[in-house]
N, C-alpha and C positions, 0 to 999 in steps of 0.2 A: 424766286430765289434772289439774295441780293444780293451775290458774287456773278462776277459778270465774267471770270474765266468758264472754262468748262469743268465741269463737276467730273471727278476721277470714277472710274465704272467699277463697280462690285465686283469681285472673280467671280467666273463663270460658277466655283466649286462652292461657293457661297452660297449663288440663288437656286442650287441645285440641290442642296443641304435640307435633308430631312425635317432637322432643326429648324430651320430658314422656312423652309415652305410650311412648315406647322404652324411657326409665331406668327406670318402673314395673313396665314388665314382666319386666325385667333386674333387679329390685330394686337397681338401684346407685343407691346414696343419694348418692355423692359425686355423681356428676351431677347428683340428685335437688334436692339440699341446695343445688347450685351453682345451677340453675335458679330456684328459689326466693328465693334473694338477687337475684339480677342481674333478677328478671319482676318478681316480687312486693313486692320492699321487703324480704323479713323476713331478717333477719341472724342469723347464728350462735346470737346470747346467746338472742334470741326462741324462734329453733329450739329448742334445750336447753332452756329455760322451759317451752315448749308440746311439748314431746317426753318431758319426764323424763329426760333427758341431762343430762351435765356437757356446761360447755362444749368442754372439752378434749377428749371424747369425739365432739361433732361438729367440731370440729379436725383430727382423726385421720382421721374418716370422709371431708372435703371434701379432705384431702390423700391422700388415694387409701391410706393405713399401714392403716385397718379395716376391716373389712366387719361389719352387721348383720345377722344371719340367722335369729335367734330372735324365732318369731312374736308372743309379749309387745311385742316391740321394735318387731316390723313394724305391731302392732296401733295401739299409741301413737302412732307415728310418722302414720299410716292416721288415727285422731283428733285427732291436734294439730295436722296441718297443714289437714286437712279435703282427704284422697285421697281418693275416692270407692276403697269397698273395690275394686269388678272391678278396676281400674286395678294394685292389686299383687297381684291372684290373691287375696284376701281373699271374706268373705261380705260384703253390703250391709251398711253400719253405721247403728246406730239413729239416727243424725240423718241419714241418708241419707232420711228420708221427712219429707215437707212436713207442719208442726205441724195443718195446719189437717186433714189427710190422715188423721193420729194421732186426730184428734180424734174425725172421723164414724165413724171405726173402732172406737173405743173405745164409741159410743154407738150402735154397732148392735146391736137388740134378738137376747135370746139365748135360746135353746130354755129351756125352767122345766127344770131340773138335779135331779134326786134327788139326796138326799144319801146317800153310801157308810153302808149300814148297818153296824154291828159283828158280826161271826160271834158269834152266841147263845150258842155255848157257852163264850167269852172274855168272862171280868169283865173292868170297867171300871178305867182306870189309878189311882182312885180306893180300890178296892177291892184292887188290887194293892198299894196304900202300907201298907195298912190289915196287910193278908198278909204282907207281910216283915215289921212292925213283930213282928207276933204270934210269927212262928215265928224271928227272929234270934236264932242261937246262937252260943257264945263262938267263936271260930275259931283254928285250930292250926296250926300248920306247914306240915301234908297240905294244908289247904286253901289256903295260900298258893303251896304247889307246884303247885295245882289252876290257881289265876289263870296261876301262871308258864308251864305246859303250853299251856293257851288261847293265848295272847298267844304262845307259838313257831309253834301252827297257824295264828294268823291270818297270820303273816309267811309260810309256806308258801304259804298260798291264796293270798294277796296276790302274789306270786312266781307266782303258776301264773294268776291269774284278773284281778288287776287287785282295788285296794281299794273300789269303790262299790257292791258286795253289800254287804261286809263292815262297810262305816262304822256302820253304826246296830245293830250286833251290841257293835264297837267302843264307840263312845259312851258305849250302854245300860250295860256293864260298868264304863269310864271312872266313871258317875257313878253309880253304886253303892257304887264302893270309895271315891271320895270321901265318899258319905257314911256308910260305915264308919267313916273316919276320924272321924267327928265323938264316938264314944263313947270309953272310957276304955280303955284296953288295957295289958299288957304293952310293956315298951318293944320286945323281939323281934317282938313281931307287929306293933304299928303304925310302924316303919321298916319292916317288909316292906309293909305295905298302901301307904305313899308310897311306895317304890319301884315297886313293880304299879302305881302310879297313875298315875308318871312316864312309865314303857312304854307306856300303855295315852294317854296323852297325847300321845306321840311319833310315836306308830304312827297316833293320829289326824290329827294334823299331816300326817306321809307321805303316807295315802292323799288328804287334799286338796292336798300339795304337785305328787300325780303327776296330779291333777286339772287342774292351772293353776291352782286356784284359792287361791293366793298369800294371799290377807289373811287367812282363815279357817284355811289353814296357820300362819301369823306367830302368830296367839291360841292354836295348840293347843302349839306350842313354846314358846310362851313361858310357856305353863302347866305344860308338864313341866318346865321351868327351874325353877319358883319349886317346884314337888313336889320334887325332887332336891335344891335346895337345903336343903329340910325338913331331911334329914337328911345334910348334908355329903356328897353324892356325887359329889365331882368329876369323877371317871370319865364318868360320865353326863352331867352339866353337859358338857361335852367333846362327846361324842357330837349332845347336842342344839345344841348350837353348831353342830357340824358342818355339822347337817342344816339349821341356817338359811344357813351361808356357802354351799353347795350350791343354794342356792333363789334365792340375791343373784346368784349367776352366770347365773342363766337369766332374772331380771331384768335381766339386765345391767348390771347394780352390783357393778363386780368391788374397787374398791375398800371398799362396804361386805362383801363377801365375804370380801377378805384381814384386815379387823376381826376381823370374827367366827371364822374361822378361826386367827389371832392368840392372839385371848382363849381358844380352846376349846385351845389349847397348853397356856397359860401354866395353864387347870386342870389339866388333866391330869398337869403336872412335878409340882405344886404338891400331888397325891394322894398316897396311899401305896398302893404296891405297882399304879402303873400298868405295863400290859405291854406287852411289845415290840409285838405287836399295834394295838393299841389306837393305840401311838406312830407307826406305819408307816402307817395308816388316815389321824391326823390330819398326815401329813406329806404322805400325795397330797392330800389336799384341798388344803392352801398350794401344793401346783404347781399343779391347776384355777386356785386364784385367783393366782397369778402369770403363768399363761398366759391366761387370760383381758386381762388386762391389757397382754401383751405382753411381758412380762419374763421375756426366753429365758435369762438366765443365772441369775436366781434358779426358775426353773422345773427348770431339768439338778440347781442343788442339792437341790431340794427332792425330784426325783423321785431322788437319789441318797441322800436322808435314809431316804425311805420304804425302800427296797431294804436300807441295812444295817441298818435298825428289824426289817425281816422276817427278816432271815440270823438274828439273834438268839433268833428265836421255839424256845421250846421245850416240848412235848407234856405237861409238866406244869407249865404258864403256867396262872394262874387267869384264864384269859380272862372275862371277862363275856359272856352268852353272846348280846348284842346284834352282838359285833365279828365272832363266829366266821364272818361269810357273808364274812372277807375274807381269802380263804386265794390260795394263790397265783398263779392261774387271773385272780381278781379283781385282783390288784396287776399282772400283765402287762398285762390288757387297760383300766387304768386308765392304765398308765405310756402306752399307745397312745393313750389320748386325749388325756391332756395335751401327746403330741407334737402330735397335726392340730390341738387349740387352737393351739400356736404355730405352726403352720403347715408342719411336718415330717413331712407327708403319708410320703415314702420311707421314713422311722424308724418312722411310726406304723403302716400298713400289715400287716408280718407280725406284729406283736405282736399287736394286733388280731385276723388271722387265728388265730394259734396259741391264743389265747384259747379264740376262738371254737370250736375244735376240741374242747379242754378241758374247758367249760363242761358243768355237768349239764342237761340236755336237758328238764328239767321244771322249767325257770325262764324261762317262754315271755318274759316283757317285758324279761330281760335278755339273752336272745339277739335276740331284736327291738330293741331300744337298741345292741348291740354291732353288728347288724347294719348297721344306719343307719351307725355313723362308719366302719364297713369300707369300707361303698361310698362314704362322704365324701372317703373320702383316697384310693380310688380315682379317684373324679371328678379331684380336685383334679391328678390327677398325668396329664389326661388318658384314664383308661382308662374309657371311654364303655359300651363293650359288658360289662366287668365292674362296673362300677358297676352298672349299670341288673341285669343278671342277680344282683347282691346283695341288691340293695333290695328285687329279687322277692321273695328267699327271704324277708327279714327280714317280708313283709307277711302269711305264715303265723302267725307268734307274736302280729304283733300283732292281729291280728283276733280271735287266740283274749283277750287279754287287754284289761279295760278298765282301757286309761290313755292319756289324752289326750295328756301327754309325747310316748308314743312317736309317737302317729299324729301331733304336731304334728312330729315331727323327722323323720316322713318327707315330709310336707309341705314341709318344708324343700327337705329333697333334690327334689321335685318343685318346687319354685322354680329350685332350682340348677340346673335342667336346662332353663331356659328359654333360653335360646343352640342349644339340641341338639334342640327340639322334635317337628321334623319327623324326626328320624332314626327308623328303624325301631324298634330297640333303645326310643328313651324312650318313642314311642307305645302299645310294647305293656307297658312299665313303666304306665304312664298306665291304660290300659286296666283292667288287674290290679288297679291302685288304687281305681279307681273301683266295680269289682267290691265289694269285699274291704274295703273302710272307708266308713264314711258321711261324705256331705258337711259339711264344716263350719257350724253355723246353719242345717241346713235349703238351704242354700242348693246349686244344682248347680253351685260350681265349686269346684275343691278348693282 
């Protein structure tokens, strides 16, 4: 929340409200939102104050044109107003317990804790500084191909396992080559080490962005920016733009999304020898954030920018080999989501499918992410027993992979299905889930 008083509490007769406990559970905010004004006092402008909304965005939402359903959103929304989390299917939130409760808790005595020894035959991080210092030697091309190799297998694993193995492997290397940089080199090799740097920044970003966790993502993009900028790579700059306007949508910031998406154009025209690729990549992104927003005719151009950027593409394009994961597999089953964002469930649907078909089979979190908006737009159109039998499938991959994304987006779908509870079909989806994904916070409710 970014009011730093204390948020005023909901009447008791509020969260007690028939009404109240129906729209929560239904996460319809427009009810939610309308209840709120007409019980409580608090009006739109407050709402979006204490929500991190525009106002115009709870506008939208009280006039029945949006729906919220991304759990960041639902979280804020669960702290700004002060919902008690069970109320929208959330875990208990941290002011949900009594200060004084916090307190005796905090001051009950704790078993005497050894402290983790260090494996004896592992020097000290002290002694490691001491070690590279001694043995750094010049470094050549071979070696910078050596970084560039790394940095494709972490994107592999990352794709097969989820990034929170991998982050402190990432990191480690990240700030190493940074301080590489800090001695005197050939100009060839020190624009390749910021370049490694940039990647290896980016790729940190990623795995906190597929985390949730947002602000620690925003520092490590924003750090492959000013790397890339080192050495004039607007290709790159582009790319990590990308990956910020991509993160502002699942904030629900789709006007800061269509900025940055914007800007990450206007580098890439602005480059030399950008590729049709690259151009096709950053033109689904401007449909996400024009459908995010609503904006069904600039969304049809933009998905129709991306398609003749890719007709263009040709097998001796110096891709950069960040873009190559978006071959045409990935531009069909994008073109399909930017349909269900705008609400064209019918269009989005077998795209999606045929995707899904396509997709190589050893990229567990993107066929578990694809799987999720299949059965969205299944829902949406009505189809209850194939939606729930999607969503099954899609909780295979994601068990195997850690990222919080996906299991928050199935969670999703297990909100959306709160109308349809009792049917057989979403009980033994429910079931499945509860199996197969851990509760959110500790807490047992999903």
């Amino acid at each position: 929340m970014p009011d730093t008083e204390q948020p005023q509490e909901l009447p008791g007769r509020l969260l007690t409200d028939p009404d109240m406990i129906d729209a929560c559970r239904a996460r319809d905010f427009s009810r939610v939102f309308r209840l709120v004004k007409a019980k409580a006092g608090i009006y739109p402008s407050m709402i979006a104050r204490r929500c991190d909304l525009t106002p115009s965005r709870v506008g939208e939402v009280i006039a029945g044109q949006r729906k919220l359903q991304h759990m960041d959103v639902i979280e804020r929304i669960a702290d700004g107003l002060r919902i008690p989390g069970h109320m929208l299917g959330l875990a208990r939130r941290s002011w949900e317990t009594p200060q004084a409760l916090a307190v005796a808790e905090r001051e009950m005595p704790q078993a005497p804790r050894t402290e983790p020894q260090e494996p004896a035959s592992l020097p000290g991080p002290d002694v490691d500084s001491i070690l590279a210092l001694a043995t750094r030697t010049s470094l050549s091309a071979a070696t910078l191909e050596a970084f560039r190799s790394s940095i494709e297998d972490y994107w592999r694993r990352d794709d097969q396992h989820g990034g929170e193995a991998l982050r402190p492997a990432i990191v480690g290397q990240l700030r190493y080559v940074v301080g590489l940089l800090k001695e005197s080199r050939p100009p060839s090799i020190q624009n390749g080490l910021y370049g490694i740097a940039a990647e290896l920044a980016r790729l940190t970003g990623w795995t906190y962005f597929d985390a949730r966790q947002y602000n620690q993502a925003r520092a490590y993009f924003t750090e492959a920016l000013q790397l890339a900028k080192e050495i004039d790579d607007r290709q790159f700059m582009a790319n990590v733009l990308a990956c910020m306007s991509l993160q502002a949508t699942y904030q629900d910031k789709p006007a800061d999304s269509l900025a940055l998406v914007t800007a990450a154009q206007d580098q890439a025209r602005s480059a030399v020898g950008t590729t049709p690729r690259v151009l096709s990549m950053l033109s689904m992104r401007e449909a996400f954030a024009h459908a995010t927003l609503g904006n069904q005719t600039d969304t049809h151009r933009a998905i129709g920018e991306a398609h003749r950027h890719f007709e263009q593409i040709r097998s001796s394009d110096p891709d950069p080999s960040w873009v190559t994961y978006f071959d045409e597999p990935k531009l069909i089953v994008d073109t399909g989501i930017a349909h269900g964002r705008l609400g064209e469930a019918a269009t989005a649907e077998p795209l999606i499918a045929d995707a899904l078909r396509r997709e190589d089979r050893t990229n567990q979190r993107g066929r578990a992410f694809h799987s999720f908006w299949l059965a969205r737009t299944q829902l949406d159109q009505g189809k209850l027993d194939q939606a729930c039998h999607t969503a099954t499938q899609a909780l295979e991959p994601a068990s195997a992979v850690a990222s919080e994304r996906v299991t928050g987006h199935l969670r999703e779908f297990y909100g959306q299905l709160a109308p349809h509870r009792q049917e057989p079909v979403a009980l033994a989806f429910e079931a499945r889930l509860r199996e197969l994904l851990p509760p959110v916070s500790g807490s047992s409710r999903l």
